[in-house]
C-alpha positions as CSV (number, residue, x, y, z in Angstrom):
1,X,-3.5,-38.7,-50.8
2,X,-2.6,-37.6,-47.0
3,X,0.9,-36.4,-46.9
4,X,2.4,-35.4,-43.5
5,X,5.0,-32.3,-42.8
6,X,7.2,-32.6,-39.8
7,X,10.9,-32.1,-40.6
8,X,11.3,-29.2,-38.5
9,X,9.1,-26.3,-36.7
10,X,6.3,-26.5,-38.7
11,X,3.5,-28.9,-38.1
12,X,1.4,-29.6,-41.4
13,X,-1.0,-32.0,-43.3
14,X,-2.5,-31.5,-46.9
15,X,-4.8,-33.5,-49.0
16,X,-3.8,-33.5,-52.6
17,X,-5.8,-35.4,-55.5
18,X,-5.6,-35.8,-59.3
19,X,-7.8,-37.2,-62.2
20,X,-5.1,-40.5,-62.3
21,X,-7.4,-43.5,-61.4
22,X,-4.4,-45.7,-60.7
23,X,-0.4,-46.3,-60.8
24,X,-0.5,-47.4,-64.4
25,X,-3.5,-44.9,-66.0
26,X,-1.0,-41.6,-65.6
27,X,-0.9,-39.9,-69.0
28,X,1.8,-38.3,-70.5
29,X,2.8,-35.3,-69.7
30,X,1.7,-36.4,-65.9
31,X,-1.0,-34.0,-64.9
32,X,0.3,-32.4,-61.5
33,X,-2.2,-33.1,-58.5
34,X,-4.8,-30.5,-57.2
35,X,-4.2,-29.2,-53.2
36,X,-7.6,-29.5,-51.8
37,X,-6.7,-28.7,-48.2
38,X,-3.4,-27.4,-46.7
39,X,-3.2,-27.0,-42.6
40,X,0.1,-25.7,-41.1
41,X,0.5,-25.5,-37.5
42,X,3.5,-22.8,-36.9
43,X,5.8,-22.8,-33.6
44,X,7.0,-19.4,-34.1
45,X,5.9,-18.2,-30.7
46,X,7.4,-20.8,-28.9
47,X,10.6,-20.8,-30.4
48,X,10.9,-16.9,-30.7
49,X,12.2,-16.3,-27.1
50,X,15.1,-18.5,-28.5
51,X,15.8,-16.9,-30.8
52,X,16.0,-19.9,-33.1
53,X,14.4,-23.4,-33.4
54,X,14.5,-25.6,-29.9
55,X,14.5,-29.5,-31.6
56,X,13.5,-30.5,-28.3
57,X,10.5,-28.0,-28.2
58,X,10.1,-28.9,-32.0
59,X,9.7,-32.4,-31.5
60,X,6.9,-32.1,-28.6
61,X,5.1,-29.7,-30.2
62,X,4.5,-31.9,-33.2
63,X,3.7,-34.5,-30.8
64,X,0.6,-32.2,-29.5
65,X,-0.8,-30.8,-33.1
66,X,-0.2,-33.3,-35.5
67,X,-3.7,-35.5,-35.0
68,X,-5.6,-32.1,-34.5
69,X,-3.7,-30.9,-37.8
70,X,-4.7,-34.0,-40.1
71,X,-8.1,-33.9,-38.8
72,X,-8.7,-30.0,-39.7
73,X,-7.0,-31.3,-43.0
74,X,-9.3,-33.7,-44.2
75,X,-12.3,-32.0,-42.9
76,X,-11.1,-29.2,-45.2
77,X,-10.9,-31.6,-47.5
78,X,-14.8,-33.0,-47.2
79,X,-13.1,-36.6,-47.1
80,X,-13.0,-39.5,-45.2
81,X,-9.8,-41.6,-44.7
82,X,-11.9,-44.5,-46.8
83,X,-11.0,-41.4,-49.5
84,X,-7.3,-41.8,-49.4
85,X,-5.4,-43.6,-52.0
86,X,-1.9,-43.2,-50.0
87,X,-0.3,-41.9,-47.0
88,X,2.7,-39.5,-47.7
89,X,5.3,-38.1,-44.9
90,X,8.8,-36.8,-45.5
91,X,12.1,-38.6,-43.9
92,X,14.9,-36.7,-44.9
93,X,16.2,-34.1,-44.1
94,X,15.4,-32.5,-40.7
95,X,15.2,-32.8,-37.4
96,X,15.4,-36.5,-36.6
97,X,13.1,-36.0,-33.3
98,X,10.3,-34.3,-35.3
99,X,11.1,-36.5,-38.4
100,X,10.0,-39.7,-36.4
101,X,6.9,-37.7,-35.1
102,X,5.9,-37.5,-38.7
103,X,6.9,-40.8,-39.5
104,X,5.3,-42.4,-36.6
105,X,1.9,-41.0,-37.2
106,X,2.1,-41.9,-41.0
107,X,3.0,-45.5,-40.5
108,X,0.2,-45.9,-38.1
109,X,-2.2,-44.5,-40.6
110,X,-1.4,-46.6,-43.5
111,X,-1.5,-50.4,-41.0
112,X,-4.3,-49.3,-39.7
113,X,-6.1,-47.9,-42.7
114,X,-4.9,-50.8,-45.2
115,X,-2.9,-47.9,-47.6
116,X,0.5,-47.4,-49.1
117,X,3.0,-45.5,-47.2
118,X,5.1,-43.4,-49.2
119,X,8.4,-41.4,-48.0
120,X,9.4,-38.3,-49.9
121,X,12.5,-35.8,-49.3
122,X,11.8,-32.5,-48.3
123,X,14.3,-30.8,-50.6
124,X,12.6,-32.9,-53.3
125,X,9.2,-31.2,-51.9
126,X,10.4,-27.7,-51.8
127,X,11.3,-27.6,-55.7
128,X,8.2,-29.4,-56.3
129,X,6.0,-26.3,-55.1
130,X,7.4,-24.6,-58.0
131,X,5.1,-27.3,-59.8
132,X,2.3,-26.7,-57.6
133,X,1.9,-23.3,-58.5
134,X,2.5,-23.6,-62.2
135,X,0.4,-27.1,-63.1
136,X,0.3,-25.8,-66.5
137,X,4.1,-25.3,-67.1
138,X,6.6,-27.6,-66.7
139,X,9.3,-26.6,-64.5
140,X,11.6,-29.7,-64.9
141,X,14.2,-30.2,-65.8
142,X,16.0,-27.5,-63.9
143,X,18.6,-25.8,-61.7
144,X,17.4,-26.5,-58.2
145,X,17.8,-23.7,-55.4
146,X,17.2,-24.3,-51.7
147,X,17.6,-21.0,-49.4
148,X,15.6,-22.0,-46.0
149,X,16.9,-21.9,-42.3
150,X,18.5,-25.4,-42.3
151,X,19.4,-25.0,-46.3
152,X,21.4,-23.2,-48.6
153,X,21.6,-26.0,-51.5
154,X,22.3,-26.2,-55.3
155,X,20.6,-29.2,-57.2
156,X,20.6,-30.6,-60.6
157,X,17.6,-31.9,-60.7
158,X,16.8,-33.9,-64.3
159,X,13.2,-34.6,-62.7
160,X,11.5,-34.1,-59.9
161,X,12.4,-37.3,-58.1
162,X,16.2,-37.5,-60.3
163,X,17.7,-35.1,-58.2
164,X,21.9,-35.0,-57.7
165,X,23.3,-32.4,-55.1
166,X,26.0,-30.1,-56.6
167,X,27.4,-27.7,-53.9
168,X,25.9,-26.3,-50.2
169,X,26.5,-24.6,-47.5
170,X,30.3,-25.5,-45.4
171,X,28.4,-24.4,-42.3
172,X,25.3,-22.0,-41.2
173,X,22.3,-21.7,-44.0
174,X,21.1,-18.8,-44.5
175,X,18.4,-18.7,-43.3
176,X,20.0,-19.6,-39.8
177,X,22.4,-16.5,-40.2
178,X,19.5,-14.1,-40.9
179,X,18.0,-15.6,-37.9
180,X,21.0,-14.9,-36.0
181,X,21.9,-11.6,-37.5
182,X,18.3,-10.5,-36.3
183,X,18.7,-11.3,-32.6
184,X,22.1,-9.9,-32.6
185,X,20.6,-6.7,-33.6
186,X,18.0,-6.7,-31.2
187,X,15.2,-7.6,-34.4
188,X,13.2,-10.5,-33.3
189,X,12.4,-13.7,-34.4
190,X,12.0,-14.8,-37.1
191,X,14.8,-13.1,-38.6
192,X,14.6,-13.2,-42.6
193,X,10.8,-10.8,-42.5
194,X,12.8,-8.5,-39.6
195,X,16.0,-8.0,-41.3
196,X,13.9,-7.5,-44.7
197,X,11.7,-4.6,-42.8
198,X,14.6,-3.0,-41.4
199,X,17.1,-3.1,-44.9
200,X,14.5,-1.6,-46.6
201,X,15.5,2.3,-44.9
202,X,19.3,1.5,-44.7
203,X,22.4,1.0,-46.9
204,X,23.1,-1.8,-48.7
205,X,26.9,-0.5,-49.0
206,X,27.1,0.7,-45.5
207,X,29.3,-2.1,-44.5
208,X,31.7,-4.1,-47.1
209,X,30.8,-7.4,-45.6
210,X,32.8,-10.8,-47.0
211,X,31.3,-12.6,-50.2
212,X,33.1,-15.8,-49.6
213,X,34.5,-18.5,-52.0
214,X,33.3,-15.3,-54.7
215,X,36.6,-16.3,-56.5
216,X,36.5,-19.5,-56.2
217,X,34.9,-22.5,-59.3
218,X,33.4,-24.5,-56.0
219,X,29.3,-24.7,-55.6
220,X,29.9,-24.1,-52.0
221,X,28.1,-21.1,-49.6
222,X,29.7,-20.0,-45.9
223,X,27.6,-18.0,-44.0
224,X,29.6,-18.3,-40.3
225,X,32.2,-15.8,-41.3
226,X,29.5,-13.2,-42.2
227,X,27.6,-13.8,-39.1
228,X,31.2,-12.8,-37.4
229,X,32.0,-9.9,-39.8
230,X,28.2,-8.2,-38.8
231,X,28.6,-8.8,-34.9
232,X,32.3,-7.1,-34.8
233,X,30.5,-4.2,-36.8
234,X,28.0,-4.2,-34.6
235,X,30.4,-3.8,-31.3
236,X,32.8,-1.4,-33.0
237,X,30.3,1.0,-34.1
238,X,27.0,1.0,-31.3
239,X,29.0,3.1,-29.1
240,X,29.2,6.0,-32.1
241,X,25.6,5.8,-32.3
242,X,24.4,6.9,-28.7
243,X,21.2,8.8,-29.4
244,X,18.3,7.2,-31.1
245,X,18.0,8.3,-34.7
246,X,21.8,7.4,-34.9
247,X,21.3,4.3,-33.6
248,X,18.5,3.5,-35.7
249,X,20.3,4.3,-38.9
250,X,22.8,1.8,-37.7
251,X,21.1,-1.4,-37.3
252,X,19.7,-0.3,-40.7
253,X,22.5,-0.1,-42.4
254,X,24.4,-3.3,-41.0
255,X,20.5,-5.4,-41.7
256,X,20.7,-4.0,-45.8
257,X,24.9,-4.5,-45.7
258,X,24.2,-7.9,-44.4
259,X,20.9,-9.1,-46.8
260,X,23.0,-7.9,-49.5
261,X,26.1,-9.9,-49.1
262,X,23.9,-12.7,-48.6
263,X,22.1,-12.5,-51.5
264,X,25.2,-11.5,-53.6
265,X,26.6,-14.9,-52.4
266,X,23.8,-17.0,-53.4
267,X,22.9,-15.0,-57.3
268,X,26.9,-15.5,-57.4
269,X,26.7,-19.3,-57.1
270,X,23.9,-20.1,-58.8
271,X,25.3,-17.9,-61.6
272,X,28.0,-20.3,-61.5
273,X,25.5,-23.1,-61.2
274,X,23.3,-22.3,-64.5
275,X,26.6,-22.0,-66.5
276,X,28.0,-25.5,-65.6
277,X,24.2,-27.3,-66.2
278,X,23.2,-25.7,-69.0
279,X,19.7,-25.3,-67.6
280,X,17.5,-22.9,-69.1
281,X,14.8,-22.8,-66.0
282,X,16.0,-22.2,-62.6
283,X,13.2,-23.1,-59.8
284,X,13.9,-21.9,-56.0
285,X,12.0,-23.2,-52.9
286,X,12.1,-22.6,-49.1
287,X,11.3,-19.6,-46.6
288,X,14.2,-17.2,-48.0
289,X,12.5,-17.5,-51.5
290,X,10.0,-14.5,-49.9
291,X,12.8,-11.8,-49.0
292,X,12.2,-9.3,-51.8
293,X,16.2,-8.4,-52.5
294,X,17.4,-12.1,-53.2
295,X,14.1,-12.2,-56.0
296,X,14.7,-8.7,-57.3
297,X,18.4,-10.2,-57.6
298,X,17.8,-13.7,-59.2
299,X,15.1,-12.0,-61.5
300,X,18.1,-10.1,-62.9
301,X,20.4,-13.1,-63.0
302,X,17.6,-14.8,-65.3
303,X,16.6,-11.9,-67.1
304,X,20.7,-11.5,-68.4
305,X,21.0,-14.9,-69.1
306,X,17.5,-16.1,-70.6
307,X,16.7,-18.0,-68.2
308,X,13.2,-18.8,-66.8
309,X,12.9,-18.1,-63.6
310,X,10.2,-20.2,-61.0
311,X,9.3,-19.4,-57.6
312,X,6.5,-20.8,-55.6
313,X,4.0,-17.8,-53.6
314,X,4.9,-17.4,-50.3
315,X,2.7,-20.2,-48.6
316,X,4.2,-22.6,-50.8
317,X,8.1,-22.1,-49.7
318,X,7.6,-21.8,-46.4
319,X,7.2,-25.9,-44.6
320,X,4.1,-26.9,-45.4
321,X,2.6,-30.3,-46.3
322,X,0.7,-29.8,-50.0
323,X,4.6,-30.4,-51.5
324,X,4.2,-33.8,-50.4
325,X,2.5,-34.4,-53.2
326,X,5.8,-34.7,-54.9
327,X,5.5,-38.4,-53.2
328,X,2.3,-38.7,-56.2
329,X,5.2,-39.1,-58.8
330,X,6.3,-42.4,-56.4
331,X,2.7,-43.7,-56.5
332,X,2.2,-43.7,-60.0
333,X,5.8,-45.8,-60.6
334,X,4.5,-48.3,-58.3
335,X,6.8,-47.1,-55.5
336,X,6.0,-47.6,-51.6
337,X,7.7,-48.4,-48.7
338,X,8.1,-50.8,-45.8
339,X,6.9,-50.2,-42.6
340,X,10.1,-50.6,-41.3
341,X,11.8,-47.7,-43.1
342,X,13.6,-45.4,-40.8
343,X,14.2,-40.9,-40.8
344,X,17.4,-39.9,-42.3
345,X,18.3,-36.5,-40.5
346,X,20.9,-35.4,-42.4
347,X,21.1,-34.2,-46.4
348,X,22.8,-37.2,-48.4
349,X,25.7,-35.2,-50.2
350,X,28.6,-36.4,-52.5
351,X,30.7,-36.0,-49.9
352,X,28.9,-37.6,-47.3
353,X,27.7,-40.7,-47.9
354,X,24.9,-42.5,-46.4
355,X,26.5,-44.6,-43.6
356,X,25.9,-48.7,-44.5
């Protein structure tokens, strides 16, 4: 199966396979599919002078890579299209110009090429990784947690495709804020591996920034607030620290304050989160999986509470295409979809339901 990765600044395509000869031949436990080739095209430089991702930029640059991408992919690979049992892309959620980019291509691929399309959701993909990198141990059912630049999400996930969202973010993710918190301090893009680099020689207790919603029962994350609390730091103390040692020792401290109240606010939530599901296993998926606090922190939620504890290596929470396999589990069930179906930018949540 060819599955496609456009949702947001990352251009990718991966060949996955399996030993299932058809929809109805899957045994049970469902063996999970082999990555043969996984191509990612990153936009970093061109979206680093913004200091954030440019949708518009986004959207042409996956118009540029995407054919060059698959084509690396399923040389990698040592297939042919003939190869193919399926063509896989993800809809939901993103960026609805680069979403149709993926979807675009994909749809093409399967009329031409006589093959299924399937549709997958990214969130759906992210927790999957977790899979990928542990075929031999089942990670489902489980607490799902999403901590990427467009997603700070809590799922109860029963499966991987019976998913029910329990609580997200009111406003920035965090990965946006750490983003933003890095140009603000003059860091770079992008922000989560620069604020990491620079916490590591500061103090974490430097600066009481704001846990919101700590004392409240709702599954919900705010990260605007802390964005504010760092920048009026940030004013009230650079003048203090005119020479350069002091100055250093001050973006230090304010990158460690801030990675620590954002990773208190997410181990506080999903703390929350494991006590109202029940859920012995706890599986966390996108780019802000890799900063080294918020893992030393959940490790240490798990560890008190006996939980099991399942992150994906680095290559696998960042964007990427091989999580698309999750859109395998569709296949088997007899599942495709029309060549009409449509992107759906936004993340379908309790509270917001899908417009009719």
């Amino acid at each position: 199966m060819l599955c496609l990765e456009t949702t947001c600044d990352e251009t990718g395509a991966a060949v996955v396979e399996s030993p299932w000869f058809g929809p109805d031949e899957a045994p049970d436990p469902t063996p999970v599919p082999k990555i043969v080739s996984n191509v990612v095209s990153s936009q970093i430089d061109l979206h680093g002078p913004f200091g954030g991702v440019v949708p518009e930029i986004a959207s042409r640059a996956h118009l540029r890579t995407i054919l060059p991408v698959i084509r690396q992919a399923m040389v990698e690979a040592k297939m042919t299209y003939d190869d193919l049992d399926a063509i896989a892309v993800a809809t939901k959620p993103g960026l609805v110009g680069a979403l149709v980019v993926g979807l675009s291509v994909a749809k093409t691929l399967a009329l031409t090429l006589g093959k299924p399309l399937l549709t997958y959701d990214h969130i759906e993909a992210h927790l999957y990784a977790a899979q990928l990198a542990e075929p031999e141990t089942p990670v489902f059912p489980c607490l799902g947690l999403i901590v990427s630049g467009g997603h700070t999400t809590l799922l109860d996930c029963r499966s991987a495709l019976d998913v029910t969202w329990l609580g997200g973010t009111l406003d920035d993710a965090v990965g946006e804020a750490f983003d933003k918190v890095a140009s603000l301090l003059g860091l770079g893009y992008p922000g989560g591996p620069a604020i990491e680099k620079a916490a590591a020689v500061g103090d974490p207790k430097a600066f009481a920034f704001p846990r919101p919603f700590a004392q409240e029962s709702r599954l919900v994350f705010s990260y605007s607030g802390l964005k504010t609390a760092v920048l009026r730091a940030f004013e009230q103390n650079r003048y203090k620290a005119l020479d350069p040692e002091a100055s250093e020792k001050l973006i230090a401290d304010l990158a460690a304050s801030f990675q620590a109240a954002a990773a208190d606010s997410i181990v506080h939530k999903t703390k929350q989160a494991l006590k109202a599901t029940g859920h012995g296993r706890l599986v966390v998926g996108g780019g802000v999986a890799a900063n080294k606090a918020l893992r030393n922190a959940l490790e240490e939620l798990c560890r008190k509470r006996h939980v099991h504890l399942h992150i994906a290596p680095m290559w696998l929470c960042t964007d990427n295409a091989a999580m698309g396999a999750v859109a395998y589990l569709k296949w088997l069930r007899g599942e495709s979809a029309p060549l009409d179906c449509d992107v759906m930018a936004g993340l379908l949540r309790p509270d917001k339901p899908a417009k009719s």
